[in-house]
PQR file with spaces between the fields and no chain letter, atoms N, CA, C, O and H, PARSE charges and radii, in Angstrom:
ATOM       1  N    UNK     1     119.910  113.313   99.457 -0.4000 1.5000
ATOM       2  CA   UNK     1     120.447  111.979   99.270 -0.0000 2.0000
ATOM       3  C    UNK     1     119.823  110.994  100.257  0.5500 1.7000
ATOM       4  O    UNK     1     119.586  109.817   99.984 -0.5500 1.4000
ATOM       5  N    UNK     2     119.591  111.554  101.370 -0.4000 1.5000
ATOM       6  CA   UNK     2     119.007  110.903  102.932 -0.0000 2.0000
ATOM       7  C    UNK     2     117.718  110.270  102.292  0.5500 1.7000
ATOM       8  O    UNK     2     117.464  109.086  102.515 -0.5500 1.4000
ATOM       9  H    UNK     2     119.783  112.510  101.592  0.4000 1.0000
ATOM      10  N    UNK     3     116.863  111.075  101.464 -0.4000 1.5000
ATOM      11  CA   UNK     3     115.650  110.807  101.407 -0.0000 2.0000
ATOM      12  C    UNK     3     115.445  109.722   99.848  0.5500 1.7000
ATOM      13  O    UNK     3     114.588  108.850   99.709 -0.5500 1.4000
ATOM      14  H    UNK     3     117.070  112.036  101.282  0.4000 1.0000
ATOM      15  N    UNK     4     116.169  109.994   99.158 -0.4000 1.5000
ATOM      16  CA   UNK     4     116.413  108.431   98.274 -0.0000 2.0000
ATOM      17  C    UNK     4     117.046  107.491   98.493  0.5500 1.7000
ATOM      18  O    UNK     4     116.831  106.562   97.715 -0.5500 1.4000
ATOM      19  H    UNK     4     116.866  110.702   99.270  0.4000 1.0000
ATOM      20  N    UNK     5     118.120  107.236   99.617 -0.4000 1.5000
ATOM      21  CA   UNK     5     117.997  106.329   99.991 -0.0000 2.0000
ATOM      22  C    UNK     5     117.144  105.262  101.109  0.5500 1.7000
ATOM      23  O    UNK     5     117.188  104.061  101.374 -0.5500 1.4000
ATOM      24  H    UNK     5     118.295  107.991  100.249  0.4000 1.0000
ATOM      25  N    UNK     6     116.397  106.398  101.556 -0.4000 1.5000
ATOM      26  CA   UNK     6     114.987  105.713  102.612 -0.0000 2.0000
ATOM      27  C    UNK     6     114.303  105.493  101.492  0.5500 1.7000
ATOM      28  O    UNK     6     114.017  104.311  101.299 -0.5500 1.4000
ATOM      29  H    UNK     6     116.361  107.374  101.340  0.4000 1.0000
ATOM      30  N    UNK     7     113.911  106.354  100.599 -0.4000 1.5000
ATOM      31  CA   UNK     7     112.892  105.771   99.659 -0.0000 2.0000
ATOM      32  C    UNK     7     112.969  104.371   99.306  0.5500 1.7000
ATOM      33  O    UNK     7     111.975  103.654   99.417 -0.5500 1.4000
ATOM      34  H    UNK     7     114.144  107.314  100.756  0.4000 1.0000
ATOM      35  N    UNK     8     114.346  103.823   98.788 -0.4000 1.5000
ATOM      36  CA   UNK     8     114.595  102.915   98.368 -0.0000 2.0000
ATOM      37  C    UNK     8     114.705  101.601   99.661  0.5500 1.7000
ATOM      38  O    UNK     8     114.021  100.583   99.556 -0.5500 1.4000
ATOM      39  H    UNK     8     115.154  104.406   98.698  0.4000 1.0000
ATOM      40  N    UNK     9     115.345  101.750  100.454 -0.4000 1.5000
ATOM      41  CA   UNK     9     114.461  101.049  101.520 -0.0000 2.0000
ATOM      42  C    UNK     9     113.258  100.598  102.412  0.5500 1.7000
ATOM      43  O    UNK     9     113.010   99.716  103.234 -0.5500 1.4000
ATOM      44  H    UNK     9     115.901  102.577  100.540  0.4000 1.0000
ATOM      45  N    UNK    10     112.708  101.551  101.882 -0.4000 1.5000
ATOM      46  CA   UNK    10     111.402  101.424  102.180 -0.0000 2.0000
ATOM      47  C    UNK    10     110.402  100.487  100.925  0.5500 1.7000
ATOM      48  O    UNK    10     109.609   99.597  101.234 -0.5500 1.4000
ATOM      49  H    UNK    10     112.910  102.267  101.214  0.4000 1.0000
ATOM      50  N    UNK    11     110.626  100.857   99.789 -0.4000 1.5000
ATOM      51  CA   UNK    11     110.167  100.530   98.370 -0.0000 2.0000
ATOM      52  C    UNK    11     110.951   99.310   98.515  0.5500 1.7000
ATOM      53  O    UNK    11     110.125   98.410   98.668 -0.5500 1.4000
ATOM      54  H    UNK    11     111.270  101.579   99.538  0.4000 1.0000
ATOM      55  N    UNK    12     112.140   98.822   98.546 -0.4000 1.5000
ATOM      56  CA   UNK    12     112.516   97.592   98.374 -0.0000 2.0000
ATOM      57  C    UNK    12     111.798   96.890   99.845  0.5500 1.7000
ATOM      58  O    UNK    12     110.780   96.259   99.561 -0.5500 1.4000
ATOM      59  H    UNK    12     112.811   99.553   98.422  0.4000 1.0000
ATOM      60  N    UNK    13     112.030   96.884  100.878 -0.4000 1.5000
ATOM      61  CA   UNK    13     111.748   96.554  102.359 -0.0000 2.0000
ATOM      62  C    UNK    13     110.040   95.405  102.077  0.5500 1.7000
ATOM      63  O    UNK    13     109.665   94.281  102.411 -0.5500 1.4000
ATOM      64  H    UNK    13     112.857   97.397  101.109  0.4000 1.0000
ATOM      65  N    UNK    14     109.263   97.047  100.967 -0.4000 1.5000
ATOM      66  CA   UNK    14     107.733   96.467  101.361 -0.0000 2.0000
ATOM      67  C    UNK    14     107.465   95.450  100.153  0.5500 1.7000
ATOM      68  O    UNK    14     106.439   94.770  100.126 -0.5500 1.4000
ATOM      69  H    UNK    14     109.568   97.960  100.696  0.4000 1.0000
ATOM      70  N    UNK    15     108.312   95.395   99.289 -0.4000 1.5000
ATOM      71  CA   UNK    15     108.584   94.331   97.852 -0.0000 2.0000
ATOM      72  C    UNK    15     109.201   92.701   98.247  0.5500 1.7000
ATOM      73  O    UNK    15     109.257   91.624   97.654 -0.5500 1.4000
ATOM      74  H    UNK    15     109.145   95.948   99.310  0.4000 1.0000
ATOM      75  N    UNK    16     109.706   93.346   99.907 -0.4000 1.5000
ATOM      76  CA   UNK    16     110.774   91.915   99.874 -0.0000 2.0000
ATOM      77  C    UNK    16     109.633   91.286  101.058  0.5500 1.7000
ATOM      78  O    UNK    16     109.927   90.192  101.539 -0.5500 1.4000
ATOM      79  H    UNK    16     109.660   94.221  100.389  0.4000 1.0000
ATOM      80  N    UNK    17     108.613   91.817  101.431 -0.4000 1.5000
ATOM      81  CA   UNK    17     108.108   91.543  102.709 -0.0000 2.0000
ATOM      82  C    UNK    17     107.486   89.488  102.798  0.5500 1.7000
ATOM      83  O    UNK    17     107.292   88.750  103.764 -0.5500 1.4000
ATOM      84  H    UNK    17     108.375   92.706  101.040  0.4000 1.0000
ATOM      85  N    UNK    18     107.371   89.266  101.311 -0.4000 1.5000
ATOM      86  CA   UNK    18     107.229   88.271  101.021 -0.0000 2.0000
ATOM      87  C    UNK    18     107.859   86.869  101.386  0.5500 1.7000
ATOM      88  O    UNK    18     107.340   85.872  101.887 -0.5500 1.4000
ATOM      89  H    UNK    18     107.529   89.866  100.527  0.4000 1.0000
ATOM      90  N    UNK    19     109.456   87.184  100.871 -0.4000 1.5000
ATOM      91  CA   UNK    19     110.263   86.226  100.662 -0.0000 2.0000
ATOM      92  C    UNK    19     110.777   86.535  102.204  0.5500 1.7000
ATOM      93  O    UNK    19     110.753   85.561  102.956 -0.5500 1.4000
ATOM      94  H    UNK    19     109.877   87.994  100.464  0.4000 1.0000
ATOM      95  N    UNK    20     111.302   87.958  102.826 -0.4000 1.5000
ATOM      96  CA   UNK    20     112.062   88.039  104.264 -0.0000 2.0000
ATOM      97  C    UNK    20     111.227   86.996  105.381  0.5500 1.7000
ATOM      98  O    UNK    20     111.493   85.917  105.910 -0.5500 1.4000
ATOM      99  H    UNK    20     111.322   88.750  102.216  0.4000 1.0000
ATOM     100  N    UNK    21     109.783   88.196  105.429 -0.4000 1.5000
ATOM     101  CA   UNK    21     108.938   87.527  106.265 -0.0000 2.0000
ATOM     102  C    UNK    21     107.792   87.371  106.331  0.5500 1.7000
ATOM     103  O    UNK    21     107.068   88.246  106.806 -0.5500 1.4000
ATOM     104  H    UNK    21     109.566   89.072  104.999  0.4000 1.0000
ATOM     105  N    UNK    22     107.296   86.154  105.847 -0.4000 1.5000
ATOM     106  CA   UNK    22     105.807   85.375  105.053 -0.0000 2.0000
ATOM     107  C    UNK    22     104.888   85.514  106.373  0.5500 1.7000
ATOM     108  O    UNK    22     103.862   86.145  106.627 -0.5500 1.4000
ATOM     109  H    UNK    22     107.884   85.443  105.462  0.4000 1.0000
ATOM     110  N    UNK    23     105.907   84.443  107.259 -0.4000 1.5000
ATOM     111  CA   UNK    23     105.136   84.261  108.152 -0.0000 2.0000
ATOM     112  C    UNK    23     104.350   86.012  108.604  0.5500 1.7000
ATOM     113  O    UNK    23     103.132   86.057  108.437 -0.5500 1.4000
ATOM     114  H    UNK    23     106.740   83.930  107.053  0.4000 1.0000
ATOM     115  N    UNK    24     104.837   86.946  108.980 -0.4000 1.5000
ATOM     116  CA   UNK    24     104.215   88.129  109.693 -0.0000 2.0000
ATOM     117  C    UNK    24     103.254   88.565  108.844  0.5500 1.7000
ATOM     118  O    UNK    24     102.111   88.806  109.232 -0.5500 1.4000
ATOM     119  H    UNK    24     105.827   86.909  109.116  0.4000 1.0000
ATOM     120  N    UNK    25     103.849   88.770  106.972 -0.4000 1.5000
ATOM     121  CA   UNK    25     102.891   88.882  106.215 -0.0000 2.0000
ATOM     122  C    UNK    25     101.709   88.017  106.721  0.5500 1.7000
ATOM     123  O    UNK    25     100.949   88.731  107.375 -0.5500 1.4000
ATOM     124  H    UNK    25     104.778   88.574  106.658  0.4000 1.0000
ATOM     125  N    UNK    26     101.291   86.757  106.653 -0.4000 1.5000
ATOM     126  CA   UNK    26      99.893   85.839  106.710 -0.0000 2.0000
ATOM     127  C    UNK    26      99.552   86.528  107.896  0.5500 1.7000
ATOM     128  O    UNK    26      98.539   87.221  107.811 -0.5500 1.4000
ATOM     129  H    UNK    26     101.908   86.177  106.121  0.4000 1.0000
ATOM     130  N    UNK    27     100.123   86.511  108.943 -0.4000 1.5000
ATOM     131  CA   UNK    27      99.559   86.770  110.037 -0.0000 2.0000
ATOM     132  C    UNK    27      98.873   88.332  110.199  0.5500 1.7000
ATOM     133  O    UNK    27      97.921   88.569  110.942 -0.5500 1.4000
ATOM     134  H    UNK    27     100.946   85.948  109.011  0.4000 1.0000
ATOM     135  N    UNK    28      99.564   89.347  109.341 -0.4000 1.5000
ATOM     136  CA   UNK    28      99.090   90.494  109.133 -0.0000 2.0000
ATOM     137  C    UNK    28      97.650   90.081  108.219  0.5500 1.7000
ATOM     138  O    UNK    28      96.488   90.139  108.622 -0.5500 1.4000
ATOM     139  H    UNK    28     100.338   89.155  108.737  0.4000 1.0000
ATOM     140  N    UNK    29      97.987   89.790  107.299 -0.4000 1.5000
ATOM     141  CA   UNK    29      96.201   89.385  105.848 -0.0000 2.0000
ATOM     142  C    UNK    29      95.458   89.089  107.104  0.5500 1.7000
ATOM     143  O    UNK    29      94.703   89.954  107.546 -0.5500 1.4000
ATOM     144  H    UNK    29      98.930   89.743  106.972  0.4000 1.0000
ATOM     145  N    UNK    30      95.650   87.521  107.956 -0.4000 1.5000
ATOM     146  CA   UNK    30      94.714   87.297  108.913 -0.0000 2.0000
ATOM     147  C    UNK    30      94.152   88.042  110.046  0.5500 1.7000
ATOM     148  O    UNK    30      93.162   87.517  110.557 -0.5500 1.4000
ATOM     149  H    UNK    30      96.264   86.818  107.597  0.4000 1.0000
ATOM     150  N    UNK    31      94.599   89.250  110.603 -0.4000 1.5000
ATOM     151  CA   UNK    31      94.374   90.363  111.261 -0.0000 2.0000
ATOM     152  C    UNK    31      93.877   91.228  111.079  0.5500 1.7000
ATOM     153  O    UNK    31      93.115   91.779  111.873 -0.5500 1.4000
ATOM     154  H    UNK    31      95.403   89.676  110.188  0.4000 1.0000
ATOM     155  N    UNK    32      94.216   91.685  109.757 -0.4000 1.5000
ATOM     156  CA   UNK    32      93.329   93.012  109.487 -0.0000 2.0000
ATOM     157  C    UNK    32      92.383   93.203  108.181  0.5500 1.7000
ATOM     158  O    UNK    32      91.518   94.030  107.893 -0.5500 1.4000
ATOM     159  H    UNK    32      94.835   91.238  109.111  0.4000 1.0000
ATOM     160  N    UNK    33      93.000   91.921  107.432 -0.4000 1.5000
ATOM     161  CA   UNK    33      92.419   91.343  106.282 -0.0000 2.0000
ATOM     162  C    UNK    33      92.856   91.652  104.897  0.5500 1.7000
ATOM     163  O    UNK    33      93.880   92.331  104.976 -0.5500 1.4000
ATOM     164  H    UNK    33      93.703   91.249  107.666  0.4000 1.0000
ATOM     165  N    UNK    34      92.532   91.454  103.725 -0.4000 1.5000
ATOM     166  CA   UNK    34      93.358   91.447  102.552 -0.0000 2.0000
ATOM     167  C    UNK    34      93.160   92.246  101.960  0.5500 1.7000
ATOM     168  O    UNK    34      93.998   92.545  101.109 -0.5500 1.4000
ATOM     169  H    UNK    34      91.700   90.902  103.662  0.4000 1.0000
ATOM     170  N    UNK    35      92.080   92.940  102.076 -0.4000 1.5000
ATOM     171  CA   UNK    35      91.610   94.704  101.659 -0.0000 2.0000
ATOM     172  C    UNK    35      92.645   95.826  102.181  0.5500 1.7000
ATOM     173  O    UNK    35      93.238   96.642  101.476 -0.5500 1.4000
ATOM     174  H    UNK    35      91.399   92.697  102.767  0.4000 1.0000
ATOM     175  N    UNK    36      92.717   95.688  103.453 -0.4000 1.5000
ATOM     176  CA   UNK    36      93.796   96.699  104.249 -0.0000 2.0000
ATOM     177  C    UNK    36      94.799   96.414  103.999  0.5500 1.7000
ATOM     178  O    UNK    36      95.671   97.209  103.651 -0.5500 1.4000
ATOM     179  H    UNK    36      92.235   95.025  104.026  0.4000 1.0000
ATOM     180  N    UNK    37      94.998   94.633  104.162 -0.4000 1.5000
ATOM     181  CA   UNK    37      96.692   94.925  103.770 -0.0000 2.0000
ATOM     182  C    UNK    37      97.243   95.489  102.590  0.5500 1.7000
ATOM     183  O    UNK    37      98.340   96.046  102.629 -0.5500 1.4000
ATOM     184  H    UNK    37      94.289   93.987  104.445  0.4000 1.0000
ATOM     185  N    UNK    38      96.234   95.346  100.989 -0.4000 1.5000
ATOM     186  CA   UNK    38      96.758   95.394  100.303 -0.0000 2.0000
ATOM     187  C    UNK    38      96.988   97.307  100.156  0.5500 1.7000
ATOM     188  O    UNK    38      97.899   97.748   99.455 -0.5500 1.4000
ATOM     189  H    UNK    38      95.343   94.893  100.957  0.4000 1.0000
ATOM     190  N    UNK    39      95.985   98.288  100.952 -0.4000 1.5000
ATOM     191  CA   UNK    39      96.147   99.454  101.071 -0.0000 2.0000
ATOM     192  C    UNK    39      97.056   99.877  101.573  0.5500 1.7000
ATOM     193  O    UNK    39      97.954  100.578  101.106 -0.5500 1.4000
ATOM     194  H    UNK    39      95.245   97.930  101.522  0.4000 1.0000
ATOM     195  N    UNK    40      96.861   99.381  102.843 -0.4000 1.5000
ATOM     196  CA   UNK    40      98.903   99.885  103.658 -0.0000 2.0000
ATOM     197  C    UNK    40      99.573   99.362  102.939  0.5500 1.7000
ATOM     198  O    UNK    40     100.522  100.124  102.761 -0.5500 1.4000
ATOM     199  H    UNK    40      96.132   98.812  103.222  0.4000 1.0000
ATOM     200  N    UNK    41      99.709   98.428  102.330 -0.4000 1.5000
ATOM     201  CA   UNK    41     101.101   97.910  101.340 -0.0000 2.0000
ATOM     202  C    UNK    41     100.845   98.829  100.369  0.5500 1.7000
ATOM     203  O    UNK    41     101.932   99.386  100.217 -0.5500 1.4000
ATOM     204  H    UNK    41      98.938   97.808  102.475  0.4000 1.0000
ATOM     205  N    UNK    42     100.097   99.302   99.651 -0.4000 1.5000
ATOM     206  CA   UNK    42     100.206  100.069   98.255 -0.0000 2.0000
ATOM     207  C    UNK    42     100.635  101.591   98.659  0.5500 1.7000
ATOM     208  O    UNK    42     101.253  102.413   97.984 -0.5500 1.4000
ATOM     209  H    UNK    42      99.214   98.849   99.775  0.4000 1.0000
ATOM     210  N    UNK    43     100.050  101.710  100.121 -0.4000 1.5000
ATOM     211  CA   UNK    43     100.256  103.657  101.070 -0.0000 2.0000
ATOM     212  C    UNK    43     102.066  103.396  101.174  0.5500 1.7000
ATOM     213  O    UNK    43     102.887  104.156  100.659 -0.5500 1.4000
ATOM     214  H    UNK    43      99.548  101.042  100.670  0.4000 1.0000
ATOM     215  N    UNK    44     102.303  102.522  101.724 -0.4000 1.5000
ATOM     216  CA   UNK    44     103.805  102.490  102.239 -0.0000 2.0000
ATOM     217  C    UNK    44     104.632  102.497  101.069  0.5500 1.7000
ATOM     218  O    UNK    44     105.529  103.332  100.958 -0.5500 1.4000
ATOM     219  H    UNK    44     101.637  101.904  102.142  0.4000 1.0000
ATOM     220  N    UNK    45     104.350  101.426   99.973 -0.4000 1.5000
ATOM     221  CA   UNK    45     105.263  101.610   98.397 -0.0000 2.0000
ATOM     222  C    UNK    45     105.222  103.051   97.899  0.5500 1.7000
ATOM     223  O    UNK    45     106.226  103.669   97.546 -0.5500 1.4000
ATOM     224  H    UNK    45     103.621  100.748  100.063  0.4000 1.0000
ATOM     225  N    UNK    46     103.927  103.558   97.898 -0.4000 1.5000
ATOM     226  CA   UNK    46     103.927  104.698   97.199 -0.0000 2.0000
ATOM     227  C    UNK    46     104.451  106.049   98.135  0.5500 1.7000
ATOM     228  O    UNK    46     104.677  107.092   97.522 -0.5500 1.4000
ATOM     229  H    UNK    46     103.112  103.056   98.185  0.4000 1.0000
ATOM     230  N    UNK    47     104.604  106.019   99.338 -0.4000 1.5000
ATOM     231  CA   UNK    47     105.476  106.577   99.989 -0.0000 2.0000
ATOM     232  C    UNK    47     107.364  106.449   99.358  0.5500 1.7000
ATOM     233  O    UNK    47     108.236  107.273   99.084 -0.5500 1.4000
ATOM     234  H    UNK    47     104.421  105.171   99.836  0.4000 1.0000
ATOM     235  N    UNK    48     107.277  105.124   99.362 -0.4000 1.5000
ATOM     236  CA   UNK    48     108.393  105.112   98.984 -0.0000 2.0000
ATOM     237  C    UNK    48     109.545  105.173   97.401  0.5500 1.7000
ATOM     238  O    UNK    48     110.766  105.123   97.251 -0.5500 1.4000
ATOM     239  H    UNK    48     106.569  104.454   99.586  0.4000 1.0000
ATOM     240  N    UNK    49     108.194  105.324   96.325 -0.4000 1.5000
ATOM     241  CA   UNK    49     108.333  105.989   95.744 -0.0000 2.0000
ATOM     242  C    UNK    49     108.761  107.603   95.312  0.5500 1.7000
ATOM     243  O    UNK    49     109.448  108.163   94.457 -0.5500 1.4000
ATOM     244  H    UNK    49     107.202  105.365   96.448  0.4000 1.0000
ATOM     245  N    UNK    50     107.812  108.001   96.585 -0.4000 1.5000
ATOM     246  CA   UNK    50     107.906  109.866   96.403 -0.0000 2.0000
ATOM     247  C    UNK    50     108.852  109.884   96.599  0.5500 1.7000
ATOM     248  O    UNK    50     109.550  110.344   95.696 -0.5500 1.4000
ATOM     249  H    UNK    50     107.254  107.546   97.279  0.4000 1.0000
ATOM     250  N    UNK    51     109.614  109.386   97.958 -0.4000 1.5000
ATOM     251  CA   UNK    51     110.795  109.671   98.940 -0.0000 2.0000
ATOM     252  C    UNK    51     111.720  109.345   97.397  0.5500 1.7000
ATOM     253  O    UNK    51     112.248  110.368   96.961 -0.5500 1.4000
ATOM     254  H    UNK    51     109.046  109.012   98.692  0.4000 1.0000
ATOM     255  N    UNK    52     111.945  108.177   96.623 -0.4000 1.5000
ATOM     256  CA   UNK    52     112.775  108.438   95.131 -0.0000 2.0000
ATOM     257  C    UNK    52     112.691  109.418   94.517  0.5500 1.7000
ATOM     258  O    UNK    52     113.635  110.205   94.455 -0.5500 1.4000
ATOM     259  H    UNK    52     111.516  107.347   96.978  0.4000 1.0000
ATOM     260  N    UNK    53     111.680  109.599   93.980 -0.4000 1.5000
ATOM     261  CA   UNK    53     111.830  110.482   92.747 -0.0000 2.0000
ATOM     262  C    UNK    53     111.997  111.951   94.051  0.5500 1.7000
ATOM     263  O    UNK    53     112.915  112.689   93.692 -0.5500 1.4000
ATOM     264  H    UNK    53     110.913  108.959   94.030  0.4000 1.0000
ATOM     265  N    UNK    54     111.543  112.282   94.943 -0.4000 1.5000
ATOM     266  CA   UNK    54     112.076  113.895   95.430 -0.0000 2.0000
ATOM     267  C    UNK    54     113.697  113.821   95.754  0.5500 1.7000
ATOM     268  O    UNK    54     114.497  114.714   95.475 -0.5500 1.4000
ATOM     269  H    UNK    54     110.797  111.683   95.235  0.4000 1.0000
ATOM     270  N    UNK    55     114.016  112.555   96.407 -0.4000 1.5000
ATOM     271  CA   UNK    55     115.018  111.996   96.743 -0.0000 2.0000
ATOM     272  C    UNK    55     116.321  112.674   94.996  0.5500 1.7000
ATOM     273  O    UNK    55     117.277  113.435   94.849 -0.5500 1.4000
ATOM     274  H    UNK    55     113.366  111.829   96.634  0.4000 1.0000
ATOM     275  N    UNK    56     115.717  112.027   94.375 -0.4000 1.5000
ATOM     276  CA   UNK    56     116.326  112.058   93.169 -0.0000 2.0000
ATOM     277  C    UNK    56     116.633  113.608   92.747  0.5500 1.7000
ATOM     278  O    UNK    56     117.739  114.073   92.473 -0.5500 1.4000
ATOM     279  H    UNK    56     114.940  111.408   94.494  0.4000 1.0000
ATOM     280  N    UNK    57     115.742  114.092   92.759 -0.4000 1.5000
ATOM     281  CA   UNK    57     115.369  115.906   92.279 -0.0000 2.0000
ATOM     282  C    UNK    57     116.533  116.045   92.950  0.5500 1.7000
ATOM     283  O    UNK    57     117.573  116.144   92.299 -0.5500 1.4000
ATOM     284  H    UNK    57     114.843  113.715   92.982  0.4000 1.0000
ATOM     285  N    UNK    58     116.555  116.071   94.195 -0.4000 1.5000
ATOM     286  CA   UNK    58     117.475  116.981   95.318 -0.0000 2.0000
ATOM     287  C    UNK    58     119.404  116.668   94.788  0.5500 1.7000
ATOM     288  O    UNK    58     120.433  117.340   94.722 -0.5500 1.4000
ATOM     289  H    UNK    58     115.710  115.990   94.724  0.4000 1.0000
ATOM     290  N    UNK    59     118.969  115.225   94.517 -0.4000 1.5000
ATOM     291  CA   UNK    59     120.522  114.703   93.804 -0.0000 2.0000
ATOM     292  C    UNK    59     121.011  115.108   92.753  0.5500 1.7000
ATOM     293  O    UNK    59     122.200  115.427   92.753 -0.5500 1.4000
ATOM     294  H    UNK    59     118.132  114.679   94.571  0.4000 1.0000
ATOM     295  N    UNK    60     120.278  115.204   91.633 -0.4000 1.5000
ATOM     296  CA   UNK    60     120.157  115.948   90.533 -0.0000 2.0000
ATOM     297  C    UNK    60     120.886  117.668   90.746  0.5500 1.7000
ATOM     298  O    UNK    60     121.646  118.178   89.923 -0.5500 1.4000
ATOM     299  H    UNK    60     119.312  114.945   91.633  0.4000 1.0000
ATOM     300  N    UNK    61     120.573  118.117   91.623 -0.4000 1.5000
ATOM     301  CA   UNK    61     121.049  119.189   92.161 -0.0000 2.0000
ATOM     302  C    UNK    61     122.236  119.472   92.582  0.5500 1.7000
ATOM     303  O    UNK    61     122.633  120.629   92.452 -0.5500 1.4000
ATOM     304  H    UNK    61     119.956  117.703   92.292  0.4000 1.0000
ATOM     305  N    UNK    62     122.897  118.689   93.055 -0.4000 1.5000
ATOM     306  CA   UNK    62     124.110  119.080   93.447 -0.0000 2.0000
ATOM     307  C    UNK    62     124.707  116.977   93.242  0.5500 1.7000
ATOM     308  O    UNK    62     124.472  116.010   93.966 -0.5500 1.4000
ATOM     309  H    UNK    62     122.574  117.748   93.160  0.4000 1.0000
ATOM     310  N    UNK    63     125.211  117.061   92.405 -0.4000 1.5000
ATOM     311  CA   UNK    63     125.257  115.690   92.502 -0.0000 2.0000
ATOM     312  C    UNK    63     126.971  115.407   92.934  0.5500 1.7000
ATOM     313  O    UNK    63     127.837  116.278   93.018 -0.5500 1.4000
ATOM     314  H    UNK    63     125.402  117.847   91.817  0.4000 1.0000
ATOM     315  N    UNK    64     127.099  114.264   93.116 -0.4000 1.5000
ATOM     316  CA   UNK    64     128.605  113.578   94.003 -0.0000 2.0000
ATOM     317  C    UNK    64     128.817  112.616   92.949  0.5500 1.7000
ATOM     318  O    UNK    64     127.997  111.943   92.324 -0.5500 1.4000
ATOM     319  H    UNK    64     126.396  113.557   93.048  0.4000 1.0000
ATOM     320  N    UNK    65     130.329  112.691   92.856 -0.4000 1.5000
ATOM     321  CA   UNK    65     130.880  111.328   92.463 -0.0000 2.0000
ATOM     322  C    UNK    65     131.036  110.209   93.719  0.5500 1.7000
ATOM     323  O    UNK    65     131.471  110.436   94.848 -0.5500 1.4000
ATOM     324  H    UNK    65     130.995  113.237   93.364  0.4000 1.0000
ATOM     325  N    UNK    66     130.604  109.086   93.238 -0.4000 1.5000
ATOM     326  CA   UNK    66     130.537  108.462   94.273 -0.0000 2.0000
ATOM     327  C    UNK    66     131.437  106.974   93.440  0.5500 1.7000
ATOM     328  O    UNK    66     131.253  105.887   93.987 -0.5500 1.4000
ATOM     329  H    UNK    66     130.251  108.901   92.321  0.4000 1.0000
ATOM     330  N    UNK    67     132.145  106.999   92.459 -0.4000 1.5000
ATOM     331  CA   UNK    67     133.190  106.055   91.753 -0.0000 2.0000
ATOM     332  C    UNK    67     133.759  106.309   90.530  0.5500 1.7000
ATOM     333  O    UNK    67     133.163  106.460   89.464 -0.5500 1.4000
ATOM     334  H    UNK    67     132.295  107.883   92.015  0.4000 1.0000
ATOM     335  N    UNK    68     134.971  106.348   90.739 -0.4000 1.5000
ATOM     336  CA   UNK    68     135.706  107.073   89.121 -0.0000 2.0000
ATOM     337  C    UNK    68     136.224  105.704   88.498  0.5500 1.7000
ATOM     338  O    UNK    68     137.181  105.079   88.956 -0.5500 1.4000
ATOM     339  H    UNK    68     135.455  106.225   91.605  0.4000 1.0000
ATOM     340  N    UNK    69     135.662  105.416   87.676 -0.4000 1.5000
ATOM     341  CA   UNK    69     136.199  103.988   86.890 -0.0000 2.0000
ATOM     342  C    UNK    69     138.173  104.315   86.486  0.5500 1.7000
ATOM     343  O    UNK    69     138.701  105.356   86.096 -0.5500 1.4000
ATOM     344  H    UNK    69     134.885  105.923   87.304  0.4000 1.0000
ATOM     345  N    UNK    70     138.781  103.010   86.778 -0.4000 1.5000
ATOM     346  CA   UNK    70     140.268  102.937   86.275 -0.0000 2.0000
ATOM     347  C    UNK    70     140.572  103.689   84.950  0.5500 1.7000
ATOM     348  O    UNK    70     139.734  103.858   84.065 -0.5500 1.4000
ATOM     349  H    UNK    70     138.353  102.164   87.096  0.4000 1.0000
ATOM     350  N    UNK    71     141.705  104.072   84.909 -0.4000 1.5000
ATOM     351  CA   UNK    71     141.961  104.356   83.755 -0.0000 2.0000
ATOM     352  C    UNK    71     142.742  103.444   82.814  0.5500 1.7000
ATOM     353  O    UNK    71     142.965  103.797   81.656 -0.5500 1.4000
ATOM     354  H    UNK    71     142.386  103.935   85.628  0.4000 1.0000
């Protein structure tokens, strides 16, 4: 469960890096340049992908109720 929900913070985190924080984004493109960034940004999403879907497997496995709708 630990590891889909990092996935998903991580995967959302590097999606929001835009709108949270532009400024560090530009300043990152201007540092290391727009080739790299766009690699560490695509290495870190797709990290955080795996961490879902293994994340998921493991849940699938023994899964929890986590809300019982009213009756």
């Amino acid at each position: 469960m630990t590891a889909l929900v990092l996935g998903l913070v991580i995967f959302i985190g590097m999606h929001s890096v835009r709108i949270v924080a532009d400024d560090f984004r530009t300043r990152r493109i201007e540092h290391v340049g727009a080739n790299v960034w766009r690699a560490m940004y695509s290495a870190i999403s797709l990290l955080g992908l795996v961490l879902i879907v293994s994340g998921y497997g493991v849940a699938r496995g023994a899964p929890q109720v986590v809300w019982v709708p009213p009756v």
